[in-house]
matplotlib code that plots the C-alpha trace (Angstrom):
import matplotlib.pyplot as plt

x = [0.0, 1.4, 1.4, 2.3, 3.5, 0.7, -2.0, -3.2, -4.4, -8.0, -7.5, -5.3, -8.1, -10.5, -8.8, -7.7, -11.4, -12.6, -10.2, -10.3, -14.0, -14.3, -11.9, -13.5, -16.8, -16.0, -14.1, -16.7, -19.5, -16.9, -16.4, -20.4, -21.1, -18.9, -20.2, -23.8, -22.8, -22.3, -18.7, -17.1, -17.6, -14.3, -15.9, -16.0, -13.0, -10.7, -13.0, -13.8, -10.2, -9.2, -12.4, -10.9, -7.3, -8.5, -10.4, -7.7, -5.7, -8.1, -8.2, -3.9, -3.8, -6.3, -3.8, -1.0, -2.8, -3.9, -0.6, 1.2, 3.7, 5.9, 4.2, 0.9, 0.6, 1.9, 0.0, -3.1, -3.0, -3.0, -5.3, -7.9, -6.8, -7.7, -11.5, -11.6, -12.6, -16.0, -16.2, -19.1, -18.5, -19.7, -16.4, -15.4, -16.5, -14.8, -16.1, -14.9, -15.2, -14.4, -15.3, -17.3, -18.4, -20.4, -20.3, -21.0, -21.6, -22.4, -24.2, -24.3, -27.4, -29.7, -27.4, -28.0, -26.0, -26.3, -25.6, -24.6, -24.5, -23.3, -22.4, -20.4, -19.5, -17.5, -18.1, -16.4, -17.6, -15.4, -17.3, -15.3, -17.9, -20.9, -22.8, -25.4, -24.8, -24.3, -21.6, -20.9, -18.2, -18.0, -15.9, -15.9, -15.8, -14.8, -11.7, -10.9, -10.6, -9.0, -6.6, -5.7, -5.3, -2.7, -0.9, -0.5, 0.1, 3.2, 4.5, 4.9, 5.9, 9.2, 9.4, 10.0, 12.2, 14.6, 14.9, 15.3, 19.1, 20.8, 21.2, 25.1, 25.9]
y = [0.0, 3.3, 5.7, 9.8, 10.8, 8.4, 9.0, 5.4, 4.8, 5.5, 9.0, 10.1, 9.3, 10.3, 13.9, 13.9, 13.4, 15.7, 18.2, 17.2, 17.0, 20.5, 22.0, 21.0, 21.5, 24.8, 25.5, 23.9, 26.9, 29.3, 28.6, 28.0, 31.6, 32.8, 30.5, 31.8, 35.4, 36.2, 37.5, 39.1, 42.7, 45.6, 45.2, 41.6, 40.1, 40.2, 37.9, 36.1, 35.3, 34.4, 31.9, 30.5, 30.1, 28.9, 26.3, 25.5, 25.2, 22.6, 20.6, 20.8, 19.9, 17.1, 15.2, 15.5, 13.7, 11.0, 10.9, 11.1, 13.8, 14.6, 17.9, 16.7, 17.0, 20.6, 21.9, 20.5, 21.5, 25.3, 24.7, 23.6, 26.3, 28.6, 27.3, 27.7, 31.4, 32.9, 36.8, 39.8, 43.1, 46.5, 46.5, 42.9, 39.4, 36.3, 32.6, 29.7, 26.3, 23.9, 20.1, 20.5, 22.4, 22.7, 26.5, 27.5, 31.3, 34.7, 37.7, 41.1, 43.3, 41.7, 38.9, 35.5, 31.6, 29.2, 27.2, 29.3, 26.0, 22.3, 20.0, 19.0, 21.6, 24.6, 28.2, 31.5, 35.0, 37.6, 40.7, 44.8, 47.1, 45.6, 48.9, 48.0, 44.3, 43.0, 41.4, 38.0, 35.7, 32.1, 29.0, 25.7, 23.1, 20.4, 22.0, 23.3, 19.6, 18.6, 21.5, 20.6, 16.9, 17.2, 19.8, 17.4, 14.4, 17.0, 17.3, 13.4, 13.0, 15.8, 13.9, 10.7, 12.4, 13.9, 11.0, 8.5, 7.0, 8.4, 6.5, 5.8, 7.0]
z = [0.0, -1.3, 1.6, 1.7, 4.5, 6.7, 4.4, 3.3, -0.4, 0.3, 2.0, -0.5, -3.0, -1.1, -0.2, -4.4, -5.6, -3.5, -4.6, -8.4, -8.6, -6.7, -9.0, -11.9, -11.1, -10.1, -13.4, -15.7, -13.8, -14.6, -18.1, -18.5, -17.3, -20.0, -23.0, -21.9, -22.2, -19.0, -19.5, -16.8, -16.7, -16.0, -12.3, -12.3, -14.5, -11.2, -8.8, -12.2, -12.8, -9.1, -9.1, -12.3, -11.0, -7.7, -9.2, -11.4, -8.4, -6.9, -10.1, -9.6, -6.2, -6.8, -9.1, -7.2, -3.9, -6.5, -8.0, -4.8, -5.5, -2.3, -1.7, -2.3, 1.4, 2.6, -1.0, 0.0, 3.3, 2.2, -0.5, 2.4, 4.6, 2.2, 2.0, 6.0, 6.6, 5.5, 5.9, 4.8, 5.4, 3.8, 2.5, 2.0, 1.6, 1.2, 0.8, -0.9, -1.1, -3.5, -3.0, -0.1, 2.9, 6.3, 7.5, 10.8, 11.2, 13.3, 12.3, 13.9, 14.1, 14.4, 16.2, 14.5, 14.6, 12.0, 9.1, 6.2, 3.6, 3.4, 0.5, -2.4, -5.3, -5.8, -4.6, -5.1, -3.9, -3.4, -3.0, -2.7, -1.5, -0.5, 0.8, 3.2, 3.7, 7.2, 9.3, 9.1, 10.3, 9.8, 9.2, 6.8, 9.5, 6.3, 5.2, 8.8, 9.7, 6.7, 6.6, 10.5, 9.9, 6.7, 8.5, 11.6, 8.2, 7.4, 10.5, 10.9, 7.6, 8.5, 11.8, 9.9, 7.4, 10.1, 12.0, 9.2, 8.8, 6.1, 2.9, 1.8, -1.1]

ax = plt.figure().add_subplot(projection="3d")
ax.plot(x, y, z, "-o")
ax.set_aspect("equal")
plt.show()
């Protein structure tokens, strides 16, 4: 059994589907939009092209788990990491998810908990002045806990790296 790091064969699949199939969902929405004449406008071509490159990302750091490339940890780690926060204020707002997601969340005036969305897919909002909206912050429980558990895969994996014998030459 091929192993990275300590992931097993069947979280590495699992973890590279998830990421793959995000990341091309995601991209294949994208590049809908635009066939259906919904091109990006001079206000919306910069979140439009970091949606695209983000998904492209996923789609990248998908094959690599499946492939099991010797970053495929550490890379996937910050591509889950970066699916964690969820933020809306007047000025910004940021939420992303690509494979899947459970958000928890808090909202100020009028104060209000709850579930902002759960599933499988791709998401990308990424909103610069949002006049009027209210404040929210929240968290993607799914890639919290994925982004936790390979960073805690790296650090074993280094472990067993810097303690291994070294190989004569």
């Amino acid at each position: 059994m091929q192993t990275i790091g300590s992931l097993n064969n069947w979280q590495r699949r699992g973890l590279g589907i998830l990421a793959l199939g995000g990341g091309a969902v995601g991209f294949a929405s994208s590049m809908s939009a635009v066939l259906q004449a919904q091109v990006p406008t001079t206000n919306t071509i910069f979140p439009f092209t970091l949606a695209v490159a983000f998904f492209l990302w996923g789609i990248w750091c998908g094959v690599q788990m499946l492939e099991g490339g010797r970053q495929a940890l550490y890379r996937n780690a910050l591509f889950w990491l970066a699916q964690v926060p969820l933020l809306q204020t007047s000025m910004f707002g940021y939420a992303v998810f690509c494979g899947a997601q459970l958000q928890v969340f808090a909202k100020l005036s009028p104060f209000q908990l709850g579930f902002f969305g759960s599933g499988f897919g791709a998401q990308f909002s990424l909103n610069l002045g949002q006049p009027g909206a209210r404040f929210a912050i929240g968290v993607n429980l799914v890639a919290l806990c994925i982004s936790f558990w390979l960073m805690r895969k790296c650090e074993s994996a280094d472990r067993a790296l810097s303690t291994a014998p070294a190989k004569p030459a």
